[in-house]
C-alpha positions in Angstrom: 11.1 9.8 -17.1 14.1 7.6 -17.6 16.7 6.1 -15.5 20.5 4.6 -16.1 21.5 1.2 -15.0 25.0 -0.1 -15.3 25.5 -3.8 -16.2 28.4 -6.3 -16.8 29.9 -6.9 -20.2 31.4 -9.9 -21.7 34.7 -8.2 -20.9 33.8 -7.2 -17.4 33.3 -3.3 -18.6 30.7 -1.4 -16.9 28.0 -0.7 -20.4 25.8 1.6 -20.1 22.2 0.2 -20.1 18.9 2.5 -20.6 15.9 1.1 -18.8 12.2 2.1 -20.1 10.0 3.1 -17.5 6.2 3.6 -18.2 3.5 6.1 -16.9 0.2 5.4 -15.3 -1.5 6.0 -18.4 0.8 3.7 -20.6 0.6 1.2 -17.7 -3.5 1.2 -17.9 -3.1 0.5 -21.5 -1.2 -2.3 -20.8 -3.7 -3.8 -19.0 -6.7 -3.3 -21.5 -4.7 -4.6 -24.0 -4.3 -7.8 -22.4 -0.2 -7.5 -21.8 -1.1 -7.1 -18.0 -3.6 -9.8 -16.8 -6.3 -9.4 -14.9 -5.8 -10.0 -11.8 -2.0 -10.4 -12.4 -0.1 -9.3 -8.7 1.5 -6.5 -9.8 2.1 -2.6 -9.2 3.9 0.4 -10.6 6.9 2.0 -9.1 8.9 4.9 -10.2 7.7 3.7 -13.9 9.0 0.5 -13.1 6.3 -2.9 -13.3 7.1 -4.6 -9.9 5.9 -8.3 -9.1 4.7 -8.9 -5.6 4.9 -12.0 -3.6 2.0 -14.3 -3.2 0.8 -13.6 -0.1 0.7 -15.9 3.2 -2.1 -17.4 5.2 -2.1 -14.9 7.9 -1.6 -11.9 5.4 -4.8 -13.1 3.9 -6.6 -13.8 6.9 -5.5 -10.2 8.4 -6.3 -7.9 5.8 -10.0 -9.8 5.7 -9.6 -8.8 9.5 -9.4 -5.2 9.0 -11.3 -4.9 5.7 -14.4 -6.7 8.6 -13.3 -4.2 11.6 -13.1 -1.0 9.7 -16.1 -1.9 7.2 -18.4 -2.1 10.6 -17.0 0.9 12.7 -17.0 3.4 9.4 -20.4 2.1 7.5 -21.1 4.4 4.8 -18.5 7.3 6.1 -15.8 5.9 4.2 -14.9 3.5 1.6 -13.2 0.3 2.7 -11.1 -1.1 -0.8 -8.7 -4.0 -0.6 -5.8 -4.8 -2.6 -7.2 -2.4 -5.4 -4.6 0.4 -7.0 -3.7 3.8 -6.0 -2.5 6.4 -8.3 -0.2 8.6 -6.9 1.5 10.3 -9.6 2.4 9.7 -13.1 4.7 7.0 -12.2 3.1 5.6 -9.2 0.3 3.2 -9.1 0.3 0.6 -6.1 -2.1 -1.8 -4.9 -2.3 -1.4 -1.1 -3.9 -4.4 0.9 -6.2 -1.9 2.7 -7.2 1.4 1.8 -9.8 3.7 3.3 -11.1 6.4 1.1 -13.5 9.3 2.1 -17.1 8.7 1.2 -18.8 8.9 -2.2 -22.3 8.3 -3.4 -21.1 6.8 -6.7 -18.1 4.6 -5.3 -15.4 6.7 -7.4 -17.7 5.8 -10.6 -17.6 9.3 -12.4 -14.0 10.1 -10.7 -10.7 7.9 -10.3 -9.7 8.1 -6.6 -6.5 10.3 -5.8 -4.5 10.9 -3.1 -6.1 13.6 -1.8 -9.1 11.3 -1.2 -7.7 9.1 0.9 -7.8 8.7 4.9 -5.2 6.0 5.5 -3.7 3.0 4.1 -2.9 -0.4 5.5 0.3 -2.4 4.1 0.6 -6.3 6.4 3.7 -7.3 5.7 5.5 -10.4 6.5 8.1 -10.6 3.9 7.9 -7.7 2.6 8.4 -5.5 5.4 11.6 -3.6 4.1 9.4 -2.5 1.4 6.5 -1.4 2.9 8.7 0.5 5.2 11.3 2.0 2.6 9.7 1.9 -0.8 6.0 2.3 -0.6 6.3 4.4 2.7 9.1 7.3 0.8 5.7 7.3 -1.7 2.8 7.5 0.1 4.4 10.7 2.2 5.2 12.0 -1.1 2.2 11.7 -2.4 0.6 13.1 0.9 -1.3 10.1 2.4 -2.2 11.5 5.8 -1.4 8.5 7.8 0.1 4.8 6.6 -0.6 1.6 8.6 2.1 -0.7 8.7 0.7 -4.0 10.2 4.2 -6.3 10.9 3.1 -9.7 11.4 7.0 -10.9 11.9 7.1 -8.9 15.2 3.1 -8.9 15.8 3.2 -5.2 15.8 1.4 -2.3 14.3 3.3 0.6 13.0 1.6 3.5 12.5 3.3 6.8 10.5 1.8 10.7 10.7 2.5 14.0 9.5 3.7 13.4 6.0 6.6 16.2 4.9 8.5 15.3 1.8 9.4 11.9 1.2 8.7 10.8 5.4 6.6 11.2 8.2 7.9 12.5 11.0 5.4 11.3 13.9 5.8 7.8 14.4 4.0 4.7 16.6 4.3 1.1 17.6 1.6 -0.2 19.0 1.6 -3.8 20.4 -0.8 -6.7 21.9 -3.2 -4.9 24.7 -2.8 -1.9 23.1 -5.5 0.2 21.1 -5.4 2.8 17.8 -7.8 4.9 16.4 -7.1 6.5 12.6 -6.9 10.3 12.8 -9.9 10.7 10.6 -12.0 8.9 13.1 -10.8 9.4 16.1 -14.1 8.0 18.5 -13.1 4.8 16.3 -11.1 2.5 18.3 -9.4 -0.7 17.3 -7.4 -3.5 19.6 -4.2 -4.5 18.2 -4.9 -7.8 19.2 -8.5 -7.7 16.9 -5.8 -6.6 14.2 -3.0 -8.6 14.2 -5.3 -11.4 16.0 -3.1 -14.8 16.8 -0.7 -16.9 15.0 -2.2 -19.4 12.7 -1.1 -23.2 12.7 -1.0 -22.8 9.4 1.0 -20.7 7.0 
């Protein structure tokens, strides 16, 4: 895979500029070699190494909210992971904040979880909204996630996108304070928007 990007010359001529993108494989490498550090906030995209913010108070203090909530409700049905990657593709690899998996005796020991494995994902954005809702979302219904959480702590709503087809889902919810949500794979499970998003911080 390789893309085209067009730059600036000295003399203000468009130059032709060839960008290197890397696999999921090449990118794994990366990482054992020591080029990627542990730990290091970063994801792949379309092949590309992307750098994600350091994340907020709140964020923090949210995803430790639903990793508790869903960790409870589920027990041993499914697989709460946080901020661990994803392999979509060949040239997609991100690190959701939440992820909910199907079940396994070995925790995905003897096999590397896929797409196909997973029930839903949770993104809590703040400042990085626009690309949990452009970005990641055009790849996760790609990839055929079955349902993407989208928990938008700048409006203190919870978006919620079904019925992957392409690159979009095409059923679509906003759920707000008072109101409740229950994932599609567990459907007696039900979860208060408030308990979510839970109140502002003092601190940030």
């Amino acid at each position: 895979m390789k893309g085209i990007r067009y730059a600036l010359g000295e003399d203000d001529m468009l130059t032709e500029v060839s960008r290197r993108l890397f696999t999921t494989a090449e990118y794994h490498q990366m990482a054992k070699a020591g080029i990627l550090r542990e730990g290091e906030p970063v994801e792949l995209i379309d092949g590309e190494i992307v750098q994600m913010s350091p994340i907020g108070h709140r964020h923090w203090v949210c995803v430790n909210r639903a990793t508790a909530l869903f960790s409870e409700s589920f027990g041993r049905k499914a697989m709460v992971a946080i901020q661990g990657p994803i392999q979509l593709d060949d040239w997609n690899e991100p690190e959701p904040d939440v992820v909910v998996f199907k079940s396994r005796s070995d925790f995905y020991q003897e096999k590397r979880a896929s797409p196909e494995d997973v029930l839903f994902i949770v993104e809590v954005a703040d400042s990085s909204l626009a690309y949990d809702r452009k970005v990641k979302l055009t790849r996760y219904a790609k990839a055929g996630i079955q349902e993407y959480w989208i928990e938008d702590l700048n409006n203190d709503v919870l978006l919620v996108f079904r019925d992957p087809s392409g690159e979009a889902y095409h059923t679509f919810f906003e759920f707000r304070a008072g109101d409740s949500v229950s994932p599609l794979a567990f459907p007696h499970a039900t979860f208060k928007i408030d308990d979510l998003l839970g109140q502002r911080p003092s601190i940030t």
